[in-house]
C-alpha positions in Angstrom: -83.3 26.3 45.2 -81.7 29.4 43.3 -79.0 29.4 45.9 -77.7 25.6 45.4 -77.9 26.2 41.4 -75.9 29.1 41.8 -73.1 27.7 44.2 -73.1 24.5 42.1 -72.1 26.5 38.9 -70.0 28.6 41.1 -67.9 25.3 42.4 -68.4 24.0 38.3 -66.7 27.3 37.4 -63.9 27.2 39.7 -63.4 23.7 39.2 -62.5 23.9 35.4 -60.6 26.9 35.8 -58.4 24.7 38.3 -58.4 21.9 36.6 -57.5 24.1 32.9 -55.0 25.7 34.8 -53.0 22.7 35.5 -53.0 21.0 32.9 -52.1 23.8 31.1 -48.8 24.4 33.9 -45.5 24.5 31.9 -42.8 21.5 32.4 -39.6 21.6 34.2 -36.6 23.0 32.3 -34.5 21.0 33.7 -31.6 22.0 32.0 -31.9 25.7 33.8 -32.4 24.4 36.9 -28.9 23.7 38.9 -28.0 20.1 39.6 -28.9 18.6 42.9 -25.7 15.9 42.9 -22.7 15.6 40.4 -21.8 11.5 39.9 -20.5 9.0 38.2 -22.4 6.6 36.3 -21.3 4.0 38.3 -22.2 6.0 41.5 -25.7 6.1 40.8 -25.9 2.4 39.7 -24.2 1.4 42.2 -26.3 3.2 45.0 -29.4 1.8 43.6 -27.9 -1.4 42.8 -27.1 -1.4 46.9 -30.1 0.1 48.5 -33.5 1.0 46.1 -35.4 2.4 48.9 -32.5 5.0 50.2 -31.6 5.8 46.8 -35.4 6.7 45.8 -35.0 8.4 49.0 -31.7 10.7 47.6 -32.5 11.1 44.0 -36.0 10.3 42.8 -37.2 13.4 41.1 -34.3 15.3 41.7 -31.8 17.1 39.1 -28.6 15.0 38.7 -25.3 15.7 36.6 -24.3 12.4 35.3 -20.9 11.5 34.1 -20.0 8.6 31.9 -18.9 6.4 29.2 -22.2 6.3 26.5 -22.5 2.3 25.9 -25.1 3.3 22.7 -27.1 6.0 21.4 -30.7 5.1 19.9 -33.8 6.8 18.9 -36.9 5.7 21.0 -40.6 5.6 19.6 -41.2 9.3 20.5 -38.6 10.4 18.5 -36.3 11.4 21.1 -32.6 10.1 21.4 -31.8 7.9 24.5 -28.3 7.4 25.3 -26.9 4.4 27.3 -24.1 5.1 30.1 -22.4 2.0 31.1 -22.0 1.1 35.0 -19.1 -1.1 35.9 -21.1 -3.7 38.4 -24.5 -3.8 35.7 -25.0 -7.0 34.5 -28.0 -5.4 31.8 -28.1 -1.8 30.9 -26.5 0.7 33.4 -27.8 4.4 33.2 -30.8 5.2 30.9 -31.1 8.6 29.8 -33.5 10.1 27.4 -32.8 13.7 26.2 -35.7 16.2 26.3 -35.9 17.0 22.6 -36.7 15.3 20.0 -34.4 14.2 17.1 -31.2 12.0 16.4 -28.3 13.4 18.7 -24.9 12.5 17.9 -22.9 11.0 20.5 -20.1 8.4 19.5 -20.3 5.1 21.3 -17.1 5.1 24.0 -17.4 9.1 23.9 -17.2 10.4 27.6 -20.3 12.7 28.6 -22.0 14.6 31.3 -25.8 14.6 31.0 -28.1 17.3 33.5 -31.7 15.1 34.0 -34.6 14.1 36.4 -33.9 10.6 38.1 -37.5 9.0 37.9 -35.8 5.5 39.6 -34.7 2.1 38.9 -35.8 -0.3 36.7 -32.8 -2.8 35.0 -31.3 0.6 34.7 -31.2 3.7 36.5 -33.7 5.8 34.7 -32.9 9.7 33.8 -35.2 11.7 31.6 -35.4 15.5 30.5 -32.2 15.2 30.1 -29.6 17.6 28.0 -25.9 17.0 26.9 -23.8 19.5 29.5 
């Protein structure tokens, strides 16, 4: 009986130090990391637009340079700015991308920009977060 209690607070030990350990794990700088692809706004629509599944395929959870024309700039709930790319062929929206820190960034509306993010997929827009002005 000692036996069992003791490997049962052995595997409870072990347990929360795995468990502490990653949820402790540090996030992604994203904006060290080098980018995967280099695009157009319209590029990336446009391949998820055409084909979700291969595009999920390509660039989900990757790093991706994104170039384009910012449609607006706004402030989401969490305080961080999201800026709007516009895609040629989107009816809605276009590319999505929230920067990683928070705060009002100022980007003019029509101002041409490259943004370095994560691609987490496609929604009514292409969705990139972590993202920093390059």
């Amino acid at each position: 009986m000692k036996k069992i209690s003791l490997v049962l607070l052995l595997l409870g030990i072990v347990g929360f130090a795995a468990a502490y350990f990653i949820y402790n794990k540090p996030h992604r700088d994203i904006a060290a990391e080098d980018a995967a692809f280099n695009l157009t706004a319209d590029e990336l629509f446009d391949a998820f637009e055409a084909d979700e599944t291969a595009a999920n395929a390509i660039y989900l959870d990757k790093v991706v340079a994104v170039t384009g024309t910012v449609a607006e700039t706004s402030v989401n709930n969490a305080g961080q700015t999201v800026i709007t790319l516009i895609a040629a062929n989107a009816m809605l929206g276009g590319v999505s991308a929230t920067m990683q820190e928070q705060g009002a960034l100022s980007v003019p509306d029509g101002a041409e920009v490259t943004v370095k993010c994560r691609c987490t997929g496609y929604l009514m827009d292409v969705i990139l977060i972590n993202c920093s002005v390059q």
